[in-house]
Every structure is written in C-alpha cells, then in structure tokens.
Wavefront OBJ file of the C-alpha trace (Angstrom):
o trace
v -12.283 13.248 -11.601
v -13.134 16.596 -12.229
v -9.478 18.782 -12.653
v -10.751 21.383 -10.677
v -11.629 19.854 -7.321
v -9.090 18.685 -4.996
v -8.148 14.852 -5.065
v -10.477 13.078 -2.583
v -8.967 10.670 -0.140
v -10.993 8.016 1.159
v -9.659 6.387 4.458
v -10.657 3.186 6.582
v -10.009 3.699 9.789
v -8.442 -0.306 10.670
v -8.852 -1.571 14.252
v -10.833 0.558 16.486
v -8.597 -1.053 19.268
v -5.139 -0.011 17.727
v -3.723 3.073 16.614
v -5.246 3.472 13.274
v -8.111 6.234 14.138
v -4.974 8.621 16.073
v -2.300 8.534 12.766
v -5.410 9.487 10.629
v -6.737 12.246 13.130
v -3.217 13.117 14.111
v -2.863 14.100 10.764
v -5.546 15.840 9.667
v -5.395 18.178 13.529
v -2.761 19.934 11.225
v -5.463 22.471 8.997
v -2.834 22.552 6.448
v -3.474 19.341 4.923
v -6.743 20.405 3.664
v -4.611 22.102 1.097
v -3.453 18.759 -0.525
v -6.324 17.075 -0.589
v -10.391 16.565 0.590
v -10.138 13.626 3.291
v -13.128 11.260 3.099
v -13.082 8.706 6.318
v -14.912 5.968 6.253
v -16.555 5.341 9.860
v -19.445 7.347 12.097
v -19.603 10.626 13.537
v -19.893 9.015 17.052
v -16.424 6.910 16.488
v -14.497 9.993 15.708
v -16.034 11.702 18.378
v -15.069 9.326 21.047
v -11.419 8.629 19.786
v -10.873 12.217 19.415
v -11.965 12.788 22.960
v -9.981 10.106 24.511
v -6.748 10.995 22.486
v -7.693 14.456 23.418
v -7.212 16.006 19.775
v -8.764 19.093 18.658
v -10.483 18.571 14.824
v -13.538 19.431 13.601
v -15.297 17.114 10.798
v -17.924 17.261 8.753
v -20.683 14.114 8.809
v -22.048 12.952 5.845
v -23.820 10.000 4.400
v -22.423 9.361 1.391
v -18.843 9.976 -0.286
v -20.134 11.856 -3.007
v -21.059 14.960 -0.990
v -17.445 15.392 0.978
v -17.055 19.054 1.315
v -13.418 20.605 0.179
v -11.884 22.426 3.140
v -13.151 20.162 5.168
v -12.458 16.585 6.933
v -15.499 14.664 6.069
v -16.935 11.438 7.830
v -19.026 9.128 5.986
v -21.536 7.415 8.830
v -21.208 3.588 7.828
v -22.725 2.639 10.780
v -25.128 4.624 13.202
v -24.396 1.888 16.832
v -21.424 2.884 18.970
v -18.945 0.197 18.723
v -16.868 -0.737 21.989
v -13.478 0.579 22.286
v -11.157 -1.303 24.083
v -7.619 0.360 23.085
v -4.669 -2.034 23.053
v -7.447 -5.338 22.983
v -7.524 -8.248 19.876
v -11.290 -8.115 19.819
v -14.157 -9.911 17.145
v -15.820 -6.056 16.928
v -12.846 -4.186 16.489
v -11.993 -6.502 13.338
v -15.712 -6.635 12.470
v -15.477 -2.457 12.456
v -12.671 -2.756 10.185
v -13.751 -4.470 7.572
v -17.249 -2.609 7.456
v -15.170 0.443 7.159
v -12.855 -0.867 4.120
v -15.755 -2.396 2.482
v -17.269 0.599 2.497
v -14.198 2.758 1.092
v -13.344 0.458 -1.706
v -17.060 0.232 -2.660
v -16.849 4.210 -2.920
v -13.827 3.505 -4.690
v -14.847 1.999 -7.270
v -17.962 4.096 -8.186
v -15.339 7.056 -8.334
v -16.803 8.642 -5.338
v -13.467 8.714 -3.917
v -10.042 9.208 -5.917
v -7.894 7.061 -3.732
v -7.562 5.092 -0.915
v -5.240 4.843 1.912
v -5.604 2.213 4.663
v -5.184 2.512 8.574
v -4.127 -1.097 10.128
v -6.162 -3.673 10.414
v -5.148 -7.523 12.571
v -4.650 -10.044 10.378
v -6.586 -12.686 12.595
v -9.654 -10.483 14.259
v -10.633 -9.846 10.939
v -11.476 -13.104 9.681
v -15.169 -13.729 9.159
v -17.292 -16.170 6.901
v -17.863 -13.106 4.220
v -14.033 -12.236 4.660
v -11.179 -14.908 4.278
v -8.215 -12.775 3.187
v -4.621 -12.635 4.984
v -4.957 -9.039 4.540
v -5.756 -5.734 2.331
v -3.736 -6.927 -0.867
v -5.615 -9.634 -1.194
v -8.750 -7.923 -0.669
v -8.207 -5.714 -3.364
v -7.006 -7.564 -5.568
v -10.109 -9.526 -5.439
v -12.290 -6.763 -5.715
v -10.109 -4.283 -8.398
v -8.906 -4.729 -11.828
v -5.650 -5.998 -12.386
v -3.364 -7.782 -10.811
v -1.681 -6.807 -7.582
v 2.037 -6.708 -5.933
v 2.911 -5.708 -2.124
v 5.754 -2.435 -3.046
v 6.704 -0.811 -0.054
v 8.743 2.219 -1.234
v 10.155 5.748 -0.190
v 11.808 8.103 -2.695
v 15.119 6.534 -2.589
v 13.762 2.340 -2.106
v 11.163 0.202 -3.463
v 10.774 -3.097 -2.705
v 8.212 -5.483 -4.267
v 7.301 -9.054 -3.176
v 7.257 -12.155 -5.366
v 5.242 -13.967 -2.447
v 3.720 -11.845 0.550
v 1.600 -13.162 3.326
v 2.289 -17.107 2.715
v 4.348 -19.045 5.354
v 8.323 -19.347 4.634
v 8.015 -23.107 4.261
v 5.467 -23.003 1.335
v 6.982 -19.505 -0.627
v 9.632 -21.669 -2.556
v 7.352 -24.163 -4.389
v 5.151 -20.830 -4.662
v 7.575 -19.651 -6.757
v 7.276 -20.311 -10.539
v 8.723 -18.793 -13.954
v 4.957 -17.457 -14.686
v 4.755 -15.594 -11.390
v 8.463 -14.047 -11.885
v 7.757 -12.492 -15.095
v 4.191 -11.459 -13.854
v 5.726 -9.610 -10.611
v 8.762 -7.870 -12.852
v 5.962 -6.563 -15.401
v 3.895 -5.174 -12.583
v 6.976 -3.622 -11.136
v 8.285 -2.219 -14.375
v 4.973 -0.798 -15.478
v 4.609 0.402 -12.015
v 7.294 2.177 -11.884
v 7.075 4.060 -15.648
v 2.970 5.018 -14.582
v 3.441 5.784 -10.684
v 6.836 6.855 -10.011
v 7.670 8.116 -13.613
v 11.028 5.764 -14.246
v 11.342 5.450 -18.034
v 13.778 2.557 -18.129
v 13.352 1.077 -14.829
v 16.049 -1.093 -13.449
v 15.125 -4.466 -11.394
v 17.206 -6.592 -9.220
v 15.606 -10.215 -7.932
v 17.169 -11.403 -4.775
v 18.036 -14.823 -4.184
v 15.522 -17.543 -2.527
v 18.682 -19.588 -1.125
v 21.324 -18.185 1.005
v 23.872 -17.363 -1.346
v 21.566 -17.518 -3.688
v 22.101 -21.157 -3.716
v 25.806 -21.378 -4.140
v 25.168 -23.004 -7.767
v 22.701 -25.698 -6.252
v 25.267 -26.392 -2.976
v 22.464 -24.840 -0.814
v 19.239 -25.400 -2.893
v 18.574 -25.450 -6.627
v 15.817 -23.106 -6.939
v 17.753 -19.929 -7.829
v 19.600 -21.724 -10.868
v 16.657 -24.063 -11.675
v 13.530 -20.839 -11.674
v 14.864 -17.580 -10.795
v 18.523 -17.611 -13.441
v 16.738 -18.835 -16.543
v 13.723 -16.373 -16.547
v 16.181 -13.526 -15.351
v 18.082 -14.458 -18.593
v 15.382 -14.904 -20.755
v 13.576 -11.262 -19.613
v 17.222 -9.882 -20.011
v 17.465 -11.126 -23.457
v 13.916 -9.318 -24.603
v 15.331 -5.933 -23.535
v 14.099 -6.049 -19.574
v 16.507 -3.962 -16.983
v 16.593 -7.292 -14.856
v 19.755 -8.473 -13.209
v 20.355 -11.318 -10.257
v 19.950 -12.935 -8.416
v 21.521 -11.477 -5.338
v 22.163 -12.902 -2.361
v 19.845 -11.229 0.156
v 22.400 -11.532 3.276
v 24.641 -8.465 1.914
v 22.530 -6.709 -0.923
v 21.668 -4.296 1.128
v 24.693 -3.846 4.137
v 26.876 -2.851 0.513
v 24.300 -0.485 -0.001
v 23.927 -2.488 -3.552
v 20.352 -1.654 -3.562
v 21.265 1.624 -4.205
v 22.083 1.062 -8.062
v 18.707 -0.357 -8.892
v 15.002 1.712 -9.088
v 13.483 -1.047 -7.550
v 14.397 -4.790 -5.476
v 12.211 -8.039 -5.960
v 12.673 -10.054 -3.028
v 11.689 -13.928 -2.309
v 9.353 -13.799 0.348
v 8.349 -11.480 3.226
v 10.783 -10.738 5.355
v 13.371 -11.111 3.266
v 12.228 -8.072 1.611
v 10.317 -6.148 4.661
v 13.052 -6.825 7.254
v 15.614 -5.015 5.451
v 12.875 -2.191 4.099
v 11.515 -1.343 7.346
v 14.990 -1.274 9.048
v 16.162 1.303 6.217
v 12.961 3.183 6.105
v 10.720 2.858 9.206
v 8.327 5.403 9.866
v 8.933 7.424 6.216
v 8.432 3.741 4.414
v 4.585 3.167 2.242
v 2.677 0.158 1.567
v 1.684 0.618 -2.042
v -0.620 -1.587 -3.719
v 0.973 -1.337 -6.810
v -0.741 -3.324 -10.325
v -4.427 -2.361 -9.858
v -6.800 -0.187 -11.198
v -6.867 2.318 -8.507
v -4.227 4.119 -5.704
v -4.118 2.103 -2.248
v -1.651 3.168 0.155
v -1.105 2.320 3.900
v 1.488 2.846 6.110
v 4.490 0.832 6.723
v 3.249 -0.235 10.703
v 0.624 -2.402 12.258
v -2.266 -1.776 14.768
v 0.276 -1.425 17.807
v -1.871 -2.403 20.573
v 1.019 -1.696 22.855
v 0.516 2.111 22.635
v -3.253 2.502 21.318
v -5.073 4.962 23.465
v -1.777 6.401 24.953
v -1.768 9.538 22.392
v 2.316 8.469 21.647
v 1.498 7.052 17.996
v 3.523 8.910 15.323
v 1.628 9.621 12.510
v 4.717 9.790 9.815
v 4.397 6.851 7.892
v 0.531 8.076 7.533
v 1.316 10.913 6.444
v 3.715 9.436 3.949
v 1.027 7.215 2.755
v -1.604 9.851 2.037
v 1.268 11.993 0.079
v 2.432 9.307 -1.679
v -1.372 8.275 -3.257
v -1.633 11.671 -4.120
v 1.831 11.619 -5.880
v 0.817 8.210 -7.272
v -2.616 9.408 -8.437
v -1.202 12.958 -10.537
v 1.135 10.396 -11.924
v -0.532 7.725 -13.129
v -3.051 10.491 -14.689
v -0.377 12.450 -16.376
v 0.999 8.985 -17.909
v -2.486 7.952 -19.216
v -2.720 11.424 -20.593
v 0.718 11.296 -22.409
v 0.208 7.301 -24.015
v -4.122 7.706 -24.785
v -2.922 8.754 -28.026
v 0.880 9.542 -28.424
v 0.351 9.727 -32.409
v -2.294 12.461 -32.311
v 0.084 14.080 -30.070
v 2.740 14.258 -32.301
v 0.538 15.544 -35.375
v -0.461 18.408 -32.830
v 2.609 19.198 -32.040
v 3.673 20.063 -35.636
l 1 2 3 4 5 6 7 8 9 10 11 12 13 14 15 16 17 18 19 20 21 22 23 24 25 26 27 28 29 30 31 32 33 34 35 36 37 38 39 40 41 42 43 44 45 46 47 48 49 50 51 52 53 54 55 56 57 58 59 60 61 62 63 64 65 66 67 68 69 70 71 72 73 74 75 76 77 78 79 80 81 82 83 84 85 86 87 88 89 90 91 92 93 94 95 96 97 98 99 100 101 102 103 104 105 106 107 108 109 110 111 112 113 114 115 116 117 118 119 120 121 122 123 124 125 126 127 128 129 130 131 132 133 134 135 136 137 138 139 140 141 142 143 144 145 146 147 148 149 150 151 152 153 154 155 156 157 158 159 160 161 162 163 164 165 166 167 168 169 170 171 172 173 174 175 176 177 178 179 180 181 182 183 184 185 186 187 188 189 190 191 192 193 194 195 196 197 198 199 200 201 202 203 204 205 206 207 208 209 210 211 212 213 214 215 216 217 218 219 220 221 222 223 224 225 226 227 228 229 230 231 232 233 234 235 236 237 238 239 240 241 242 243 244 245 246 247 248 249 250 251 252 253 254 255 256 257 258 259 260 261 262 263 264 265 266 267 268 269 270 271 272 273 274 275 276 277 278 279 280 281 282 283 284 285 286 287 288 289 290 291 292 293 294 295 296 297 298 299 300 301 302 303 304 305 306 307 308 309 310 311 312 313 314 315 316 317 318 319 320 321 322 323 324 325 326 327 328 329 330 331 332 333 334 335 336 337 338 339 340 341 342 343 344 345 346 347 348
C-alpha cells in the first residue's frame, strides 16, 4: 500500500434482508469518517440506492467498477452485479444469502490482489447462505480457506479479547474436537496475534476449562486434566505466558479476566456469552491468524428490526476502527522485525 493514500476499506454488505446495508450507511452518513479511511463497498449502485431511500439516509457515493479506482474523499461502490435484487427486510430468503456471498466473494477477491487494504464484514445468515459453491458455517471459515495462514474467531475491545479453541461446531462434538495439537496451535495464533495486532510484547493467556469446574480433577469429566493441564504445563515450561485452566462459571463474575491480555475459551458460548454480555455493541469480530485484516461486528443480521431505521451502528463502527488499528499495527511490526539486525547497525 502506498504510505500516502488513505487505508482502503473494502466492505460486504451481508444480508440484503437484515441490517447489514443501514450499520454500513449509518456510518459512513457521518462525512467525518472519510478522514480515517477510503470506504470501498462491495454491492451495486442500485442496492445502495434503494436501502438508502427506504432507511431514508442522506449519503452520496461514488459508483465504480472495480476496487482499484475508489476515489479518497469519497464512499465508493463497486457494481458486482448490474439486476436489482428483491428486498424483503426482516425475511430468511435464498437471494438475500445468494447477494451475500456474491458481495464477500467479491471483497476478498479484491483483497487479495491488494486492491483493497482490509476488510470488514456486515452479517450474513448462517443457513440462507449455503449453496453448492459455498459450504461454510460462516466467514472464518471462508477465509481461512481462501487466505494464508491459519485462522482463530477473537472477539476483542480494548480492555477483552477472547479467542475460540472451537467456534461454529455443535457443543456435543467440541470436546473430542479438542486435541493437544489444536491447543498449542490456537495459543500461538493468539500470542503472535496479540505482539503484531494489538502490540502486547509478552502477552499473557488464560485457557478456560471444558468441564464445569474444570473437571473437579476428573469428578466431572477428564478432559481438562487428560488435554488441556499437560499442554498448559508443557507451553508454560518453554517460556509461554499460559496459565489454567479456569473454571468458566466464575472467571469472569471475579472480574479474573481482567489480569490476563487475552482468554481462550472451550467452545462458543462459553466464550461469546460472557464477551457479548461484557461488551455488546463496542465488542469486534476479528479474524485474527491470517494474512490480511477481517473485522465484523459483534451482532447478527437482526431481522427483527431490518428496515425499521433503529439499527445502531456501534459495533460497525468499532469494527472498521479496529481493522484500521489492526492494519497500522501489523505494518509497523513487520517494519520493526524485516530486519532488526540492520536496524541496529543503523542505529549506531
């Protein structure tokens, strides 16, 4: 990226039928944000028109076909398709998932040839998305599939981060999910994470329990002294800031959480219940162990209030922010490792 242009944020719009399109137009109906950043969205001129008329908010936009010519100053929309799609706010429809994914296809494909910086992510269903060309739970899988590296659900806010050792798999299957190879994979993503993105030198992990009471020492299950103990001892041992495990029920009610940069939970809810609780509406989904920035807010579609104008656009906000925060960091860190020896012979 060139250092004198402004960071260029590509955005999929999600469901057409939920409340994705009015958090990102919401947003941008504030001028002021042009200062942070060139917003690239990924959807047609017609779509934006329409939503914008029937949320009644006042932007103007710039249409373009391709990512590479956004204009700074400006809120750019890249026409992905030129048909008007049917909008039926508050509906679980095959389009409005079909929409989606034609929009986040095209965002991460502009993502990868570096015609966008980063990419943040407006909600998409789960189930209308599903398709023969697209069998994935959700975005995180998606991009892990289609970026290098490998990827980790962290939903964080200055003061919390939370990362996932299993995210979109049903409770009943996430223990035997859980293996010594995955826990030491999800703690290095986390740590390195959290020196590149968040700048945390020496970051300090805590793994909660998969057992209530962390298994009472095998009384309620065996997994936490048969997987999670040994490879928390053994990481702890080669120098790793990783302590546990903690049982989930009061880790955060003692405000425990508090004394760690970041929390490794089991499975889902374990780790979003209490997150979203603490944090709703300021809280980030962060794609954190891949190749490029991919943030989305901490909420879903919200059929219940699509096409009602009531959305709050907070945690959108918080998510474009946050990638640009993200992005500056991770290229200051690169900057400061490429070569750290020829650095120090300069600096003599």
């Amino acid at each position: 990226m060139q250092q004198s242009r402004k960071i260029r944020v590509g955005i999929s719009i999600g469901d057409l039928n939920g409340i994705g399109c009015e958090v990102v137009l919401k947003t941008f109906e504030d001028t002021r944000m042009l200062d942070f950043c060139t917003p690239v969205i990924f959807a047609s001129n017609k779509t934006i028109s329409h939503q914008k008329n029937e949320l009644h908010i006042t932007i103007n936009y710039n249409g373009i076909h391709d990512a590479s010519k956004a204009i700074e100053g400006k809120i750019n929309v890249v026409n992905v398709w030129k048909e008007v799609p049917k909008i039926e706010f508050g509906q679980e429809t095959k389009e409005g998932g079909m929409y989606a994914i034609k929009s986040l296809r095209a965002a991460v494909k502009a993502l990868k040839e570096d015609k966008i910086d980063v990419l943040v992510t407006a909600p998409i269903n789960k189930k209308n998305i599903q398709a023969e060309d697209f069998n994935f739970p959700g975005h995180t899988d998606f991009l892990a599939q289609e970026l290098d590296g490998e990827s980790l659900m962290f939903m964080v806010t200055d003061t919390l981060k939370i990362g996932l050792l299993t995210d979109h798999v049903a409770v009943k299957d996430a223990p035997s999910a859980i293996n010594p190879i995955l826990i030491r994979t999800k703690i290095r993503i986390i740590e390195t994470s959290l020196q590149m993105d968040f700048g945390i030198r020496r970051p300090k992990i805590a793994l909660l329990g998969i057992n209530p009471h962390s298994g009472d020492n095998g009384i309620i299950g065996k997994e936490d002294d048969e997987i999670l103990k040994p490879v928390i001892k053994e990481m702890s041992e080669a120098g790793h800031l990783v302590f546990g495990p903690y049982s989930a029920d009061s880790f955060f009610g003692s405000d425990a959480y508090k004394n760690f940069d970041a929390i490794l939970a089991a499975y889902h809810d374990q780790g979003l219940i209490p997150f979203k609780t603490l944090s709703f509406g300021k809280g980030v989904n962060f794609t954190a162990g891949l190749s490029k920035v991919r943030t989305s807010p901490d909420h879903g579609t919200a059929y219940e209030i699509a096409g009602k104008g009531t959305a709050d656009n907070s945690s959108f906000k918080e998510a474009l922010f946050k990638s640009i925060s993200i992005f500056k960091n991770r290229r200051e860190y690169l900057e400061l490792t490429e070569s750290p020896l020829q650095k120090q012979k300069v600096r003599r």
